[in-house]
N, C-alpha and C positions, 0 to 999 in steps of 0.2 A: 966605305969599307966597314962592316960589321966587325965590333969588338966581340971579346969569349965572357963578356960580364954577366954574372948569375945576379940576376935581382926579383927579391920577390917571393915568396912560397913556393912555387912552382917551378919546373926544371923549363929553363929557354935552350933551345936548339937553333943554334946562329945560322947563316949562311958566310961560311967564313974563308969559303974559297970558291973555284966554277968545278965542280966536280962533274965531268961527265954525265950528262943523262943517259948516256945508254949503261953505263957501268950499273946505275943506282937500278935501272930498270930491270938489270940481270939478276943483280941482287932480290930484288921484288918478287919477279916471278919464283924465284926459288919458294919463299917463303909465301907468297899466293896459293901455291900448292895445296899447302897446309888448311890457309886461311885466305879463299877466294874472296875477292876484290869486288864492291858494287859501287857506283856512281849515281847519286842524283844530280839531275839537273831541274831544279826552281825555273821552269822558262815562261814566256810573254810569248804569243804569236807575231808579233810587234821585234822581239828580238830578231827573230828569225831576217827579217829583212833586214837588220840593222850590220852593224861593223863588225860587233865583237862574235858574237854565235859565228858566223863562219870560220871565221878564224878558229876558234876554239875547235870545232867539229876536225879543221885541216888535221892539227895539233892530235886529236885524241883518236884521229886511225891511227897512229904510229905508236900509240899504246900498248906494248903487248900483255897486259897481267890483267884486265879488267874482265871478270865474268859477266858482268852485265851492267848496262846502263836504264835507271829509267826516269823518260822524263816526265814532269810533273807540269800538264802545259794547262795553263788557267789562263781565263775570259778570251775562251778559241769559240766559233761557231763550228757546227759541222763540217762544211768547205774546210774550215783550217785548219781541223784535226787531220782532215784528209790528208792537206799540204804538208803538214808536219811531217805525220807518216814517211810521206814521200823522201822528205826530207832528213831526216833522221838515220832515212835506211842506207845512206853512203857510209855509213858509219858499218866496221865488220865485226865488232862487238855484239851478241846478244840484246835488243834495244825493244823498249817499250815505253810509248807513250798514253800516260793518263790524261786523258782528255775530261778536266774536271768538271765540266759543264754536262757533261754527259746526260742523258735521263736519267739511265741506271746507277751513273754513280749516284745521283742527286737522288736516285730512292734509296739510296743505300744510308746517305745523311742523313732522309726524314724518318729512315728508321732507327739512327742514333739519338734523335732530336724527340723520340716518342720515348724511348725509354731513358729520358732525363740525360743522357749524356752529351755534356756541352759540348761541341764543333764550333762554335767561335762564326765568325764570317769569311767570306772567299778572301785569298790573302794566301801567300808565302807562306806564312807559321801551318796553316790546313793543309796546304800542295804539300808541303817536306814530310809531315804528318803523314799522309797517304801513302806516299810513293815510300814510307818506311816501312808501313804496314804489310803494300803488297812485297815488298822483299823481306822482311817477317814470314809472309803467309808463303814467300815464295823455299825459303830454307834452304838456298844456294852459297848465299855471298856470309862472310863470318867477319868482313868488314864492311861498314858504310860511309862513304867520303861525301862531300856535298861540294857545292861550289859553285858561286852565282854564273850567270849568261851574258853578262855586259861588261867585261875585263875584257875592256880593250889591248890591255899588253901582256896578254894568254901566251905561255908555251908550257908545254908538260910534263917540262918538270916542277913545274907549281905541284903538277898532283904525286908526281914521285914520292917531293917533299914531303906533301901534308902526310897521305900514307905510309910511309915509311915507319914512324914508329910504334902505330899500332898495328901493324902486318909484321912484322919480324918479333916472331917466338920469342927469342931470347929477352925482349925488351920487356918491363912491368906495364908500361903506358896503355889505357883503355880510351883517351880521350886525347887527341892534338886537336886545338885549336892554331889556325893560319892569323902569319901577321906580316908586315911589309910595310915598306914605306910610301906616304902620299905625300910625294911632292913631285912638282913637273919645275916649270918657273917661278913656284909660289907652294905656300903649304895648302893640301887639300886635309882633309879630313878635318871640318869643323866642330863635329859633334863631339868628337873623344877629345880633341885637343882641349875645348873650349867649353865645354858641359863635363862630359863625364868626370875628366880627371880631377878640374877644381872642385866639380859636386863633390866626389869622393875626398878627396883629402879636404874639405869644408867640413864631411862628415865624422873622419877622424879626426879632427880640432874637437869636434862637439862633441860628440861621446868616447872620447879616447882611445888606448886600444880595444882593437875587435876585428879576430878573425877573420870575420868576412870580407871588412873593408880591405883588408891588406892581401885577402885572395883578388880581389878584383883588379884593386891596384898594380896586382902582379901582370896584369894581361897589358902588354904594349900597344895593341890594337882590340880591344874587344869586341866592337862592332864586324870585325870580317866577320862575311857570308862562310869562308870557308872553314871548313870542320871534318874529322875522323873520326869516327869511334865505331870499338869494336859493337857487334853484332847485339848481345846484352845488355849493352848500355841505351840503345835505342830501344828496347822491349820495353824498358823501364822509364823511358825518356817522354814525360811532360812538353807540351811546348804551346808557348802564347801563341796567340793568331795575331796579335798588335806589332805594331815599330818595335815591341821590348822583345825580339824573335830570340839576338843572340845573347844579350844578357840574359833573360827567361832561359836560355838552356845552359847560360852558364851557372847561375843558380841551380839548376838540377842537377849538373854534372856536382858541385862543392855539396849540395846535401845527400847525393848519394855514395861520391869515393872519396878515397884519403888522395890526398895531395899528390904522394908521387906516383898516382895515379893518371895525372895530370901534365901536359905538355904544352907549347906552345911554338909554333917551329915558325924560322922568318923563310919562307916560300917564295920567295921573287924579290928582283932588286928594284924595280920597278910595277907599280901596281897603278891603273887608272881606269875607270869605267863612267857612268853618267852619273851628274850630281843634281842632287836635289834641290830644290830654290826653297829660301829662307822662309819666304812667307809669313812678313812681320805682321801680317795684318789678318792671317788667318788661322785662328789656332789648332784649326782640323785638316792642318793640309802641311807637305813640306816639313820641313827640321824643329818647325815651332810643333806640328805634331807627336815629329819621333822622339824629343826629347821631352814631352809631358810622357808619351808611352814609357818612354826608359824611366823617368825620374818615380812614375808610380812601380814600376818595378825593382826600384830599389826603396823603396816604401815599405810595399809588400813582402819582400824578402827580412826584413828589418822589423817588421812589425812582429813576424812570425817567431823573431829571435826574444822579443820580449822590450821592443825599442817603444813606447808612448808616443804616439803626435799629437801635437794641438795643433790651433791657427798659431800660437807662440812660438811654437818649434819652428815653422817651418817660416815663418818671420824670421828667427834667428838663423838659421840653413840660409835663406835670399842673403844678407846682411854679410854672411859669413863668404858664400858662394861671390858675389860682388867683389871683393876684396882681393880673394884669392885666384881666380880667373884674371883681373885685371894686373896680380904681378904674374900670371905667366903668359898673358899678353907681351908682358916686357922682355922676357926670356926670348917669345920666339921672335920678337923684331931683332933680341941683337943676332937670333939663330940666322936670321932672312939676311941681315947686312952682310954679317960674316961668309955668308954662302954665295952674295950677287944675287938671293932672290927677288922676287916683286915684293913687295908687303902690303896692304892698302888698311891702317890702323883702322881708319874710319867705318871701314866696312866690318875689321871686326872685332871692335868696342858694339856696333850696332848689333850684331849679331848674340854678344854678350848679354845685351840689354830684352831680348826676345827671349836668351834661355830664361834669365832671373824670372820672367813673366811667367816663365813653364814651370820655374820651381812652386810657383805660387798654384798658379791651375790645376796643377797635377797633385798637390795638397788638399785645395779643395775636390778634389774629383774623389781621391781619396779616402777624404773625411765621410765626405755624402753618399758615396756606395762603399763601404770597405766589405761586403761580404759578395763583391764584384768575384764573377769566373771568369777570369782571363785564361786560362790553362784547360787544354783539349787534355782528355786523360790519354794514360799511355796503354800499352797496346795491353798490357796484363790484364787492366781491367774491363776493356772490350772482348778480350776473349772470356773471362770470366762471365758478365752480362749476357755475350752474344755469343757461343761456340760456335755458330755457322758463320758467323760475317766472314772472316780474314779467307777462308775460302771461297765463299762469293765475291768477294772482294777481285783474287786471283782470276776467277772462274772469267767475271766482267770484264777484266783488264785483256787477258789473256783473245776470250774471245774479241774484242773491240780494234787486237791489235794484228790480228788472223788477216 
């Protein structure tokens, strides 16, 4: 059961009872009205056949408030755009599938790619980027939700949740980020438990107070996929194409709005989808990846504030990171006794011993490009560049999904 505890800078919106979905939904559509409702979906053709996408699809015809969905479908071939299509259209939502492999889209990238504007590589961070544009370019929906395809324990009022506070007027919120619990018989979510948070509080031991760390700090889950914000905020919205997707836009949301600006809502009492293999041995693959992605994205962020690195610093950050991971190792074994979970120490202390390696690579990587462009610009400065794209853009989508 969810406490009513505020911790952090940012205002947390608990799940602190089972409030009706249809009620929350009435409420919704009122205020949709207003401020019409769009949906991405980040999808795999791969999901489609899998567990969770149908499910999800059951769940989101009984949606009433959603003006339109559009999915964002990467490394489909032709056949499976088709399938998708097919697919998709059980859905009584408005729906559009960007099939990113496209020709036309892909001239559409070597036209961004000619006049210097970086697009990153194929990847989640470019799909969410797109499917934001064409509903930009589309000027329906004055909110955008997001929310990955392989939540295996999907029902919808996850998205009630997430939307809710940046769809009702009355509220100041421009940005909810989703968070929820990862545990089944055992704790999941290794990277926030086990990286991010000791990273971070290692980083505030080292440079003392700062801002930013105590905005991040504030996020109980920051790695969810899921997210809200209104219309604006994505106009203006940067985003990596790397593992650093949700941190990368959580930095953009703290350097563009004030705090209570800022939300974060617990959306499900229950949350599980596929997990990633640790991959100790290969550092471009797996958690050993996503956490040098994240750890240079909190580099980059930090640098920008005026933070120095050396090889020293980041000596000191491992040193520091080791120490402080290893007592909240301790934390959550007595968290796992206390609950009857599984615990398996070994597996991770191991796991531990693969980030410290990330702090270090992602230092060097760091060092050795730091005028690296990880960040697709936002859409202000494409239209500025290119006045025609966001319409061509539309124009392809539109026709592709005829």
């Amino acid at each position: 059961m969810a406490d009513f505890f505020q911790n952090g800078v940012i205002t947390t919106l608990h799940k602190l009872t089972d409030y009706p979905a249809e009620q929350l939904e009435e409420e919704i559509l009122q205020y949709a009205r207003r401020r019409p409702i769009a949906l991405i979906l980040p999808s795999l053709y791969s999901e489609i056949q899998g567990q969770a996408l149908p499910r999800i699809i059951e769940e989101l015809k009984h949606v009433p408030y959603l003006s339109e969905i559009v999915v964002g479908l990467d490394r489909a071939t032709k056949e499976e755009f088709e399938k998708a299509k097919e697919f998709f259209a059980q859905l009584p939502q408005n729906v559009k599938v960007i099939w990113q492999r496209s020709p036309r889209i892909q001239d559409l990238y070597d036209l961004l790619d000619k006049n210097n504007l970086y697009i990153g590589t194929e990847g989640k961070g470019r799909n969410v980027w797109l499917c934001m544009g064409y509903l930009i370019a589309s000027n329906t929906s004055r909110v955008f939700a997001i929310h990955d395809c392989d939540i295996l324990t999907y029902n919808r009022s996850l998205l009630d949740r997430l939307v809710y506070p940046v769809t009702n007027p009355t509220l100041n919120f421009r940005f909810a980020k989703g968070y929820y619990s990862r545990v089944s018989d055992r704790m999941h979510g290794r990277v926030s438990r086990l990286f991010i948070t000791p990273l971070i509080r290692s980083l505030k031991k080292i440079l003392g107070t700062n801002d930013y760390l105590d905005y991040i700090d504030s996020f109980r889950y920051p790695l969810s996929g899921e997210m809200a914000m209104i219309r604006d905020v994505a106009v203006r919205l940067r985003l990596p194409t790397d593992w650093g997707l949700e941190i990368g836009t959580l930095n953009e949301i703290y350097r563009n709005y004030a705090k209570n600006q800022i939300c974060q809502v617990d959306i499900i009492d229950r949350y599980d989808h596929k997990h990633q293999t640790l991959s100790e041995d290969n550092p471009n693959a797996g958690l050993a990846k996503m956490s040098i992605d994240i750890a240079k994205s909190f580099y980059r962020m930090l640098a920008s504030m005026g933070v120095v690195f050396s090889d020293q610093f980041f000596r000191t950050i491992k040193a520091t990171y080791l120490r402080t991971a290893l007592d909240f190792l301790d934390k959550y074994y007595v968290d796992a006794m206390l609950n009857g979970l599984k615990y398996d120490r070994h597996s991770e202390e191991k796991t531990i011993e693969v980030f410290l390696k990330s702090i270090i690579i992602a230092g060097d990587q760091f060092l050795a490009n730091p005028m690296e462009l990880p960040m697709i610009p936002g859409w202000t400065r494409i239209e500025s560049a290119l006045p025609d794209f966001m319409p061509t853009l539309k124009q392809v989508v539109d026709e592709e999904n005829k």
